[in-house]
C-alpha positions in Angstrom: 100.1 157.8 -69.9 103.7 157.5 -68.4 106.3 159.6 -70.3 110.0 159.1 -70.7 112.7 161.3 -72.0 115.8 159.5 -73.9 118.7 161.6 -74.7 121.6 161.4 -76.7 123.9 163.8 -76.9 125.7 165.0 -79.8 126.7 167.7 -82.0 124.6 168.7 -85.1 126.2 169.4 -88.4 127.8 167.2 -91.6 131.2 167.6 -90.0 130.0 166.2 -86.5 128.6 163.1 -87.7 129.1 159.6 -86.8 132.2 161.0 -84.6 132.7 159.5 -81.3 131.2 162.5 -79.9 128.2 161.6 -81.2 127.6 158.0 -80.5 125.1 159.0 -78.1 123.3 160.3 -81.6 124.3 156.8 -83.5 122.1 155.2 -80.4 119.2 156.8 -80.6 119.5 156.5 -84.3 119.9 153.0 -84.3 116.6 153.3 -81.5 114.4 154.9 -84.4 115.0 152.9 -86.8 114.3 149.8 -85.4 111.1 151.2 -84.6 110.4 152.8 -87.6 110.1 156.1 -86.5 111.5 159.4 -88.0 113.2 162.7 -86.4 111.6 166.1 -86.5 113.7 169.3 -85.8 112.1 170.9 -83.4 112.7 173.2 -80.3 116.2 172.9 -79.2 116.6 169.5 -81.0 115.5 166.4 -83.3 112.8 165.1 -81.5 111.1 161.3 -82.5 108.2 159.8 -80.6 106.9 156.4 -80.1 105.1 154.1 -78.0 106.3 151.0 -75.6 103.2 148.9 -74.0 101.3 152.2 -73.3 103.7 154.4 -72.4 105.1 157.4 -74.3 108.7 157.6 -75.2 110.5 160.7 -76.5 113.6 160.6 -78.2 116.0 164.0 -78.2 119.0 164.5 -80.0 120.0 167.7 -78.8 120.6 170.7 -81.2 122.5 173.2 -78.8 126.1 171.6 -79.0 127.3 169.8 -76.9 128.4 172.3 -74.0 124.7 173.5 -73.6 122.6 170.6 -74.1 121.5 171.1 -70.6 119.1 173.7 -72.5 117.5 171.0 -74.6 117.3 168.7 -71.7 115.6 170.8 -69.2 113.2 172.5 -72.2 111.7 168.7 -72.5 111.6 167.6 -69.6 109.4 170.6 -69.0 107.3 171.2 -71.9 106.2 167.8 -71.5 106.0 167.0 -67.8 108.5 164.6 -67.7 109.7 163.4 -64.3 113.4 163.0 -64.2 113.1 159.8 -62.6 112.2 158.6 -66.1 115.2 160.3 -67.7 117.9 158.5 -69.5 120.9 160.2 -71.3 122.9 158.6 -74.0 126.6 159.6 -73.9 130.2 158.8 -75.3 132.7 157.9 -72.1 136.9 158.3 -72.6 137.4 156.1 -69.9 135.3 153.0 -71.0 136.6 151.0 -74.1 135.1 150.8 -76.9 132.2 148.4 -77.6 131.9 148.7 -73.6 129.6 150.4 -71.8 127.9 151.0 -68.0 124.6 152.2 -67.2 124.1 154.4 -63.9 121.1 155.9 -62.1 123.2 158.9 -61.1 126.6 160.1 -60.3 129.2 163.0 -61.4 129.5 164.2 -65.0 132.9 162.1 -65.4 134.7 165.3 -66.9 132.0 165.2 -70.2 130.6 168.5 -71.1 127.5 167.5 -72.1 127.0 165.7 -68.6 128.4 168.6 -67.1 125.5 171.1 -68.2 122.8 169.0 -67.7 124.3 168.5 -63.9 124.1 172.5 -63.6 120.9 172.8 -64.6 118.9 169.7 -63.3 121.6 168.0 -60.9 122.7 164.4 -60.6 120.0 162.8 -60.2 119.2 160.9 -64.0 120.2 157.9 -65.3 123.1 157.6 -67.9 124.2 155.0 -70.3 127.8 155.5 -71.2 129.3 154.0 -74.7 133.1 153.4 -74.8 134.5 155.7 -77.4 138.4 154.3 -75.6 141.3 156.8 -74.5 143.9 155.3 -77.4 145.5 158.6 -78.6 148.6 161.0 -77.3 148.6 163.5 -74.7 146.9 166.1 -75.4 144.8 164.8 -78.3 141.6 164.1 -76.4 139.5 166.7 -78.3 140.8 164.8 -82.4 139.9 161.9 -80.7 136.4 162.4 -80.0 135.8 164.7 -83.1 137.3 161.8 -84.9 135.4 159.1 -86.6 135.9 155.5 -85.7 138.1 153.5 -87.7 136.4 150.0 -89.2 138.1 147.6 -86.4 136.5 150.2 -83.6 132.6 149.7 -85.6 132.8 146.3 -85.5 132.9 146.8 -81.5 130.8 149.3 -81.1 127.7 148.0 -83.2 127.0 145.0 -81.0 126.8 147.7 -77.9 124.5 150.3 -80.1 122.5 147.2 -80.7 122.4 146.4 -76.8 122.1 150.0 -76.0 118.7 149.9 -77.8 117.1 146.7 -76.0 118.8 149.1 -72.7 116.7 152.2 -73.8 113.4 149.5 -74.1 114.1 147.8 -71.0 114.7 151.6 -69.2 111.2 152.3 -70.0 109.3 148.7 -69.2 111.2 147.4 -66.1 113.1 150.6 -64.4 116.5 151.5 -64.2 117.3 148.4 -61.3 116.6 146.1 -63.2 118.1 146.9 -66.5 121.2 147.7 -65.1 121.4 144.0 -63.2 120.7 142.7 -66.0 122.8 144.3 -68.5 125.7 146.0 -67.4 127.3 142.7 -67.0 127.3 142.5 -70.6 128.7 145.8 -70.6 132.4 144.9 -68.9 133.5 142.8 -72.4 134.8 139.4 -72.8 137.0 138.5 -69.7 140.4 137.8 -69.8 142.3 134.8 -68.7 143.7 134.8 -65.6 147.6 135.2 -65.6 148.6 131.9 -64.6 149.7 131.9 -60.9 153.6 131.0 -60.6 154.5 129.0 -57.6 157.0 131.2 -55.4 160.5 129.5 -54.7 161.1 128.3 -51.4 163.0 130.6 -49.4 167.1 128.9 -48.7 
């Protein structure tokens, strides 16, 4: 049977919960419960398992913090003979808006810590799906943001994603990472904006 490892990384603890920080938790949350599936702490994180058409799905919220969740990344992958081709991390992104998201099959940590430690110990090479948490807050205020919670107008955005992020996760495991990223991360860019209407330039005298 074909395994697959979903990630979302987090930080465990009452005062870490449901912060932007953890939206990659909030996912994966959001994942079990549609399924109907509960979260056992186990080595190095909360681990859940389930089943999609015959193939075995893990889901790991990671226990470490967030700085060393490389640890619980690399543990899974090889206590259960996961190939990281069939990898997919869940993470909160500065740099995307929130309710936004983009799904890669590799590239550079972006600056996150949690990326980060997972490059050092495994590389680049593993999907993502990154979840708008927005850069809205003063210089030097990066690390309240994140810690912070989201505001009601900011959940109203984000739910529809966590929702899409889930049928991402399903689609991840059934049809490949190609696939699910042509198909979604179109849906990922938000509404568009109207074009600026285009004034005609005066004729030079």
């Amino acid at each position: 049977m074909d395994k697959y490892l979903i990630v979302g990384l987090g930080n465990p603890g009452d005062e870490y919960a449901a912060t932007r920080h953890n939206t990659g938790w909030m996912v994966l949350d959001a994942f079990a419960k549609a399924s109907n599936i509960v979260f056992e702490d186990k080595r190095y994180g909360f681990v859940a398992e389930t089943s999609l058409k015959g193939r075995k799905v893990f889901l790991l919220k990671p226990t470490t913090y967030m700085n060393l969740s490389g640890n619980a990344v690399r543990y899974w992958l090889n206590k259960e003979n996961i190939d990281q081709s069939r990898l997919l991390v869940v993470s909160d992104d500065v740099a995307i808006p929130v309710g936004q998201f983009r799904l890669k099959g590799n590239g550079s940590n972006g600056g996150h810590n949690g990326l980060g430690h997972i490059q050092q110990l495994i590389g680049q090479q593993y999907a993502r799906l990154r979840m708008g948490i927005g850069n809205d807050y003063p210089v030097g205020s990066q690390i309240d943001h994140v810690l912070g919670r989201f505001p009601a107008e900011e959940r109203e955005k984000l739910e529809p994603a966590i929702t899409l992020a889930v049928d991402i996760i399903k689609s991840f495991v059934l049809a490949g990472i190609e696939i699910t990223m042509n198909q979604y991360n179109k849906l990922g860019k938000g509404p568009k904006l109207p074009k600026e209407p285009q004034v005609p330039k005066e004729p030079q005298q």
